[in-house]
N, C-alpha and C positions, 0 to 999 in steps of 0.2 A: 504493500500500500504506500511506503513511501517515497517512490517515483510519483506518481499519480498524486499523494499532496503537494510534490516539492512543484509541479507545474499548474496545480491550481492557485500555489500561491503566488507562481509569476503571470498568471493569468489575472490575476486580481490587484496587484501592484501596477500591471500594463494597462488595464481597467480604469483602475485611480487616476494613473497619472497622463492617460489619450482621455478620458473617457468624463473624464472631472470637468470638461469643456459642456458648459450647456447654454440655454438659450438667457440665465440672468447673466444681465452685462455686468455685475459685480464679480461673478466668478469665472466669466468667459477669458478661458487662456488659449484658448486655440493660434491666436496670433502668435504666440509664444513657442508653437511648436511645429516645426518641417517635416513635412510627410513626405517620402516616395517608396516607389513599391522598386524590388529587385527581382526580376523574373527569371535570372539565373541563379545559380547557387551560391553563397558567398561560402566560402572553404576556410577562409583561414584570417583572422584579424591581425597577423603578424606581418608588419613590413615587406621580414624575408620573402612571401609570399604572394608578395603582391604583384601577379604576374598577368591580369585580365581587369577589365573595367569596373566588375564586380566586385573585385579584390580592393583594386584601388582604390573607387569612391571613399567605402568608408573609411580606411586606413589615411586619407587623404585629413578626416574631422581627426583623428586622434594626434595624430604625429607630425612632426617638421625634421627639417633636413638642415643643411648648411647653407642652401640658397634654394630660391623658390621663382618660379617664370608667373609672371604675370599674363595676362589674358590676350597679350599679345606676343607673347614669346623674350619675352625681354628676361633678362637674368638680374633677380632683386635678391639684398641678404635677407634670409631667414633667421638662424639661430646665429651666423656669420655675422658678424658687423661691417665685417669690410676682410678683403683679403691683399695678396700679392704671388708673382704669378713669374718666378724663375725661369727663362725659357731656355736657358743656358745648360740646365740641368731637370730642365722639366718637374720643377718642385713648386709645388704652392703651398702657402702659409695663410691658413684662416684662424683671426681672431673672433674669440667667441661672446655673447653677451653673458652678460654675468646675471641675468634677472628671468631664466630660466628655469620654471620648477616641471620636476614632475608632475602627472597627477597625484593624489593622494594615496596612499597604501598602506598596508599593514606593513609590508615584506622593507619598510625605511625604517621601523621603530617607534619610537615616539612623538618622534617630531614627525611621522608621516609623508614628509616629500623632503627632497633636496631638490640641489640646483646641479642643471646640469653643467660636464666641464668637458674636457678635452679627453676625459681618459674615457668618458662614454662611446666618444665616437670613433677611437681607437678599438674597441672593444665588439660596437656594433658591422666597422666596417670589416675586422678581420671575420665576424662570426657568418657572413655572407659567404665566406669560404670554408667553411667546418663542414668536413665531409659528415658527421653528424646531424647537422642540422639539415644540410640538400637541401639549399634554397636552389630554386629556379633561377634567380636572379643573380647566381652567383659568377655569371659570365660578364659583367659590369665589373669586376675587378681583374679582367683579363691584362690589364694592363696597366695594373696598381702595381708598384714594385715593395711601396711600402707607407703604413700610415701610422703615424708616432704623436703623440701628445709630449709637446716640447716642452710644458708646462700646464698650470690647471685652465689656462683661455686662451691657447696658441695650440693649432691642431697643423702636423706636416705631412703632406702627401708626396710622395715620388711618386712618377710614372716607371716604364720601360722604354718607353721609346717617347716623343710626339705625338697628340692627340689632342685637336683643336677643340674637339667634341665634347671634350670633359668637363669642363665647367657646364654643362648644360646637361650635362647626366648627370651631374651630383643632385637639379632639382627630382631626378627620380626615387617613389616610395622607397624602392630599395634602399636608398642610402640614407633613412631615417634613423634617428639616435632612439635607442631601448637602453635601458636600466641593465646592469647585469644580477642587480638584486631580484628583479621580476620574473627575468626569462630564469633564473637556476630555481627560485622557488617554485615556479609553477611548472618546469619543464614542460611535458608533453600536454601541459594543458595552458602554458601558454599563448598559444593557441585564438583562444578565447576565453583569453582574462588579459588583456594589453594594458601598458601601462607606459601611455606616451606624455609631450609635452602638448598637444593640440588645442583647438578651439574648443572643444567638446572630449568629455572622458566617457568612458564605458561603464554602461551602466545593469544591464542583462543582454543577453543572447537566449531565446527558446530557438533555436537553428530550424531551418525552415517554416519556423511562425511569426517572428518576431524580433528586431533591434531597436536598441534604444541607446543613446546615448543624452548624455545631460552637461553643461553648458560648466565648461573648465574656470571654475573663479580665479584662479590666479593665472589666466593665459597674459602673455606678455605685451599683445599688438593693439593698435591704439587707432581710432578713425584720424582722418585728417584734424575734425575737430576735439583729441585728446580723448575721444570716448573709450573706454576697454570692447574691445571685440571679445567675446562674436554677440550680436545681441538678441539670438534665440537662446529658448534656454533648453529646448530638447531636438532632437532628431530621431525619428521612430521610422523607422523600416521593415515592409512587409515582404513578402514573398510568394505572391501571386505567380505560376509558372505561367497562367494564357497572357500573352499580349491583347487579347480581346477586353477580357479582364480588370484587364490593368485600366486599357483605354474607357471600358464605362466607369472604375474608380474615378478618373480624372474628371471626366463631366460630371460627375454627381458630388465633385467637390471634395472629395473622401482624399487624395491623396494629391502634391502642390504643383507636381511636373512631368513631364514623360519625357525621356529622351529617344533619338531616330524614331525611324519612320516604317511600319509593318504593313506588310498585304493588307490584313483584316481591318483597319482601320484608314488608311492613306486616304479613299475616294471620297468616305466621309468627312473627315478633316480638312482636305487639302482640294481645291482645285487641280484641273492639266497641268497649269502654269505654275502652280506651288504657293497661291494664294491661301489663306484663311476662308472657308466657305462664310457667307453672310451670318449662319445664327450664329458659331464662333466667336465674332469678333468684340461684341464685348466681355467675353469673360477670359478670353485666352490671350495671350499674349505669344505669336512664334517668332523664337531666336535662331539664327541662321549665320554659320560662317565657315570659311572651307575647314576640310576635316584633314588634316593629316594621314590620308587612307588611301590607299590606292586599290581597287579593284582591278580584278586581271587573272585574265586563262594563262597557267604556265605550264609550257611543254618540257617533259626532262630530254634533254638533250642526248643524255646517253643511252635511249631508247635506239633498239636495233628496227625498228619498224622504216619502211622506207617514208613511208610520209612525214617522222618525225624529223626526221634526219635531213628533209629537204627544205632548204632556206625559201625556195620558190613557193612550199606549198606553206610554210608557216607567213609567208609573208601574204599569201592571197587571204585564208583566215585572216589578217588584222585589214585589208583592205575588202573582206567580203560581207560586210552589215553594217548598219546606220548606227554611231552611236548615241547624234543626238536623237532619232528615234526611239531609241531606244530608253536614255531618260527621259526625256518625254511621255512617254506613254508608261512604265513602266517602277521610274521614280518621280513622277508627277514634278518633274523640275528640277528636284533635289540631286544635283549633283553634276559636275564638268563633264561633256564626252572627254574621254583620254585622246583626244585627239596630237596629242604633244610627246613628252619623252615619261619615261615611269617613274620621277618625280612629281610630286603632287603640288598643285595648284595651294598657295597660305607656305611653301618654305622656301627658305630661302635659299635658289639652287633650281627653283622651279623656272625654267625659260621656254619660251614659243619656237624652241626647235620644230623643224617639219616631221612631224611625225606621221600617223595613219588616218585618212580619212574616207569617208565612206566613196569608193572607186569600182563597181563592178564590173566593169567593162576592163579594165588594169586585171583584178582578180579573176576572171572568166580565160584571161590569156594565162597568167599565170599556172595556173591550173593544166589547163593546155600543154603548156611546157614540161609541166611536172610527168602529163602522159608520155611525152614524146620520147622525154630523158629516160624512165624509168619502166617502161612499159606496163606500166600499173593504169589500168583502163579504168579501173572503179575503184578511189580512194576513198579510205572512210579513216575515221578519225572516233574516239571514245572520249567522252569528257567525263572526271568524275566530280560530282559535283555532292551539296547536301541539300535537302528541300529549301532551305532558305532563296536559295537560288534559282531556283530550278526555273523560273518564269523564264530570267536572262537566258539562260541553257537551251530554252525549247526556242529563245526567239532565234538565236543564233543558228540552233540548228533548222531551222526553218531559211534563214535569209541564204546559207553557207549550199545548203541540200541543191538552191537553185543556180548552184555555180558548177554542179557537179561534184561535191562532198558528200557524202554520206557520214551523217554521224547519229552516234550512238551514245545519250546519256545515261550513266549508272550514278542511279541516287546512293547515296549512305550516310549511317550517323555522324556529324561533325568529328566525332572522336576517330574512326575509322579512316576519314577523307586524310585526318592529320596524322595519322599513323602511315596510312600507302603515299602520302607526299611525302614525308619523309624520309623512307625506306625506297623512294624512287621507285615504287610501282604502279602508279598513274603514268602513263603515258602524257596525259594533258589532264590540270586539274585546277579547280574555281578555287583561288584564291585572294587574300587580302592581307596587305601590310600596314597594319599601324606604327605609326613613330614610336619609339622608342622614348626618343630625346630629338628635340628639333634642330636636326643638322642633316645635310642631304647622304651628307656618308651613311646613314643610317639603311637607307633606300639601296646606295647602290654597293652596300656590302652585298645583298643578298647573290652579288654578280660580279663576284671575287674569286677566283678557282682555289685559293687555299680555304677557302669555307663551305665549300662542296660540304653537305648535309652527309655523316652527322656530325662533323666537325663545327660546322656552321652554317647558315640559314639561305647556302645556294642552295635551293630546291631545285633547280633546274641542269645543275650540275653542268652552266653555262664557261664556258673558257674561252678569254681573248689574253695572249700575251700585251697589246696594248692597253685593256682595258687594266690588266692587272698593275703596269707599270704607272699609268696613268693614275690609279688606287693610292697605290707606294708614293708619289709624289704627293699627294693629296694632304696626306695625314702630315707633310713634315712645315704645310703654308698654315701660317696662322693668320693674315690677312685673310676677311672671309669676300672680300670682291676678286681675290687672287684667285683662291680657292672654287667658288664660284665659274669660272672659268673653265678648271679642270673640272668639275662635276659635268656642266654642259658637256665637254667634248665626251665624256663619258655615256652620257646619255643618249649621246648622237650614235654612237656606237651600237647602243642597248638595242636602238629604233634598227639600224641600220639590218641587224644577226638574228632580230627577231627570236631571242627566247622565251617571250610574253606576249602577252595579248592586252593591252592597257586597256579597258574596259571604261572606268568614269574615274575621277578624282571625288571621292566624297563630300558630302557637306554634313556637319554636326546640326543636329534640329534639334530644338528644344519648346516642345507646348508647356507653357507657363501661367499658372494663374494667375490673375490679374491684382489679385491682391499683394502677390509676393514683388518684393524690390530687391534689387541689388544683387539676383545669380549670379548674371553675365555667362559669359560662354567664352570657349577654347578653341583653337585648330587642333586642340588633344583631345576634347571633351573629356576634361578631368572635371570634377564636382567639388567646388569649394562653398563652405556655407558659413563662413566665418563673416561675414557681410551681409548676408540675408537678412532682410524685414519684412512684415506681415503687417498688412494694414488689417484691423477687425474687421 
C-alpha cells in the first residue's frame, strides 16, 4: 500500500498547488504559474543528459553554465563574469561571480546551500567524461585537454588543438555546474533529485504525470530594472503523448504554449500561407524564427547499389521535386525550401550559394544518362523514413516516380531509423540536424571523413580530400568572416557531390497565449522562463 499512498500524496500536493487557482481574485495565482505539456518523454533531469529538446527545456529552468546565448545567438556571461581567451596556447581563463548559491538541500548541512566556485566546474566538467557516469554528451570534451580551478573564482581550460566553436559550446546544458555533494549522495537517483543554481529549483517529479518546479529565491539575475528574476513562481509540466491532445489543452487555456507544428492540428491553426486563422487571433499569439534545422534525405555513400553510387542519379533526386511546393502545401509556410547549401538559413555561414532547385526537365536527362552509363533501365531507390514524415516521403516519391525513379518507402520507429543510419544500413534515409552550438562547423562536421559514423556523425560516410582539408583549415581561423568563407567553399562542395538531399531549412513556431509576456524564441528553440509574465 505504500506506493499507492506515496502518489496520492503527490497527487494532492500537485492539486494544492495547480489547483489552489480558482475563480476568487483574492486567491487566483494562476498568473503565477507556467504551464506546458511534454509529449515526449523526459529521461533524465541531469545536465549530463541533456541530449534532446525534452531533456533540455527543463534542465534549461534549473541550471547555468559559464556563459549563456541570448535569443539571438550572441554569447553573454552567465555564472562567468567576464573571461580571457589565450590563442597562443589555446587556454581560456573565466572568472567567476561570487553570488552564486545552490538550490537548497539537505546533502550542504546546515546552512543548506553554498556558493558556487571554480572547483565545481572542474568537477562537473571532468564528470562528462567518467566512463561511469556515460553521459551522451561526453563528446563536447573531445577537445578539452584540461580544466583546473586556478583558485576558488578563476576556472582554466586548455584545449588540444584550435576550436573557434568553443566558447559557444560552453553555453551548452552539458556544461552546466552540479554540486558534487548532490550527485554522490543521490547517485543513481540523481537523476531526479537535481540540485542546480537556476531560475527555478525542483520540486516533485511523478514521471510520466507530472513536473513541477518552484521559483529559486536566491537566483542571482536581475531585470534591467534591478528586479530579481524569474518572476513566476512555479512551472508545472504534463505529459500528454497525443499532439492532438496537447493542441485542445492549449485552446481551452489548460496549458501556456505549444511549440512546432503537427499534421493533426496545422490546417486548423494555421492558414496555406502560415497565417493565424481569424478565430485564433485574439487569444494566440504565433512566434516564428529560422530554426537551426536542416531537413534532408541522406544517401550512404558506401552503398554498393548502382544508383547510390551515381552522382548523376543523386543529383536528378535533388533537382527532381518542388520544394517550395512542397512547404507550401505541406508545412503551410513554415519553413525555407533548401534551395541553397546544407547550412541552414539564422547561422552564420548560411550563404545563397546555387544550390538545387526544382528543374525537371535537367532531372529527366539526368536520369537518362544514368541509363545509358549503367545499363540499369529501371532505377529504384528505398527511402527509410518514420511516420512523422512520411507525407514529405510519398510527395517525393510521387514527383521523383515521374522522372523514371521508382521508389520505395519503408516506414519504422524513430529508434530503429536511428539505429540503421547509423550502422549504415539505409541506403537513403529522412533525416534532420539540429545545432549543437551555433557555428557552421557544427553542420559541416557531419561531412568530414574522419567522422565517418560510428566514430562521428558522417552518416553518409561522405569523403572529399578537399573538403577534409578545407575542414583542417577551418578550425585553426578565429576571424568568423575569415572562416565564413571557408565554410561556403565547403558547402559549395557539399551541393556540388550530392550526398544529401537539403529538403527545407526549419522555422521554430511557437502558439502563445496571449496573456503570457516575455518567452521570446530561438534559432535553437531552447525554452527559457526566467523572464516570463502572466497577465491574470
Amino acid at each position: 500500500m505504500r506506493p499507492n499512498l506515496k502518489s496520492l500524496l503527490i497527487f494532492l500536493f500537485t492539486a494544492s498547488l495547480l489547483c489552489s487557482c480558482s475563480s476568487d481574485k483574492n486567491t487566483d495565482r494562476d498568473h503565477l504559474i507556467f504551464r506546458y505539456n511534454e509529449h515526449s518523454n523526459i529521461t533524465s533531469l541531469d545536465p549530463a543528459f541533456a541530449r534532446n529538446p525534452q531533456n533540455i527545456w527543463p534542465t534549461n529552468q534549473l541550471f547555468n553554465g559559464l556563459v549563456q546565448l541570448d535569443d539571438s545567438l550572441n554569447i553573454q556571461p552567465d555564472i562567468a563574469r567576464h573571461w580571457k581567451i589565450v590563442d597562443s596556447t589555446c587556454t581560456y581563463y573565466f572568472t567567476l561571480r561570487d553570488d552564486v548559491y545552490f538550490h537548497e538541500s539537505d546533502v550542504f548541512g546546515l546552512d543548506r546551500t553554498r556558493t558556487v566556485n571554480a572547483n565545481d566546474f572542474e568537477y562537473s566538467f571532468n564528470r562528462l567524461i567518467d566512463p561511469q557516469v556515460a553521459s551522451p554528451g561526453s563528446w563536447v570534451m573531445n577537445n578539452v585537454a584540461l580544466v583546473k580551478a586556478e583558485n576558488d573564482s578563476v576556472v582554466k581550460i586548455m584545449l588540444n588543438q584550435p576550436f573557434p566553436a568553443f566558447l559557444g559550446m560552453l553555453g551548452m546544458r552539458y556544461f552546466s555546474v552540479v554540486p558534487r555533494e548532490g550527485v554522490e549522495h543521490f547517485g543513481n537517483e540523481w537523476r531526479r533529485n537535481p540540485i542546480g543554481t537556476g531560475p527555478f529549483q525542483f520540486k516533485l517529479w511523478e514521471e510520466n504525470l507530472k513536473l513541477v518546479f518552484r521559483r529559486n529565491p536566491r537566483y542571482f539575475e536581475q531585470d534591467a530594472q534591478g528586479v530579481q528574476l524569474p518572476y513566476l513562481e512555479a512551472v508545472a509540466i504534463t505529459f500528454l503523448p497525443d499532439k492532438q491532445s496537447e493542441f485542445l489543452q492549449f485552446t481551452q487555456g489548460k496549458i501556456d504554449f505549444m511549440s512546432g507544428l503537427d499534421n493533426s492540428y496545422k490546417d486548423e491553426i494555421l492558414t496555406t500561407t502560415g497565417q493565424l486563422q481569424e478565430k485564433y487571433k485574439d487569444k494566440v499569439n504565433l512566434l516564428t524564427t529560422p530554426y537551426l534545422n536542416t531537413e534532408y534525405l541522406g544517401f550512404f555513400t558506401g552503398a554498393q547499389t548502382p544508383e547510390i553510387r551515381s552522382l548523376k542519379l543523386r543529383q536528378a533526386v535533388n533537382y527532381g521535386f518542388d520544394r517550395r511546393k512542397m512547404v507550401t502545401y505541406l508545412r503551410n509556410g513554415m519553413g525555407v525550401p533548401a534551395e541553397y547549401g546544407f547550412i541552414p538559413k539564422g547561422l552564420p555561414g548560411f550563404a545563397e550559394i546555387s544550390g538545387y532547385t526544382y528543374q525537371p526537365a535537367k532531372a529527366r536527362a539526368l536520369v537518362e544518362e544514368y541509363k545509358a552509363e549503367t545499363g540499369d533501365l529501371f532505377p529504384e531507390i528505398v527511402i527509410g523514413t518514420n511516420s512523422q514524415y512520411l507525407d514529405i516521403c510519398e510527395y517525393m516519391q510521387r514527383e521523383l516516380e515521374k522522372l523514371g525513379i521508382e521508389v520505395a518507402i519503408d516506414v519504422m520507429p524513430p529508434s530503429t531509423l536511428r539505429q540503421m543510419k547509423s550502422s549504415g544500413e539505409l541506403d537513403i534515409f529522412r533525416a534532420s540536424w539540429v545545432a549543437d552550438y551555433p557555428d557552421a562547423e557544427n553542420y559541416l562536421s557531419l561531412f568530414y571523413s574522419p567522422n565517418f559514423t560510428p566514430k562521428g556523425p558522417n552518416y553518409t560516410h561522405y569523403k572529399n580530400e578537399l573538403m577534409d582539408s578545407l575542414y583542417d583549415k577551418s578550425l585553426s581561423i578565429i576571424d568568423i568572416e575569415e572562416r565564413k568563407k571557408i565554410y561556403t567553399q565547403m558547402d559549395s562542395l557539399i551541393v556540388a557531390d550530392a550526398p544529401v538531399v537539403p529538403l527545407y531549412y526549419d522555422m521554430a513556431i511557437r502558439f502563445v497565449n496571449k496573456k503570457v509576456n516575455g518567452l521570446g524564441i530561438n534559432p535553437q528553440n531552447f525554452l527559457f522562463l526566467k523572464r516570463v509574465k502572466k497577465d491574470k
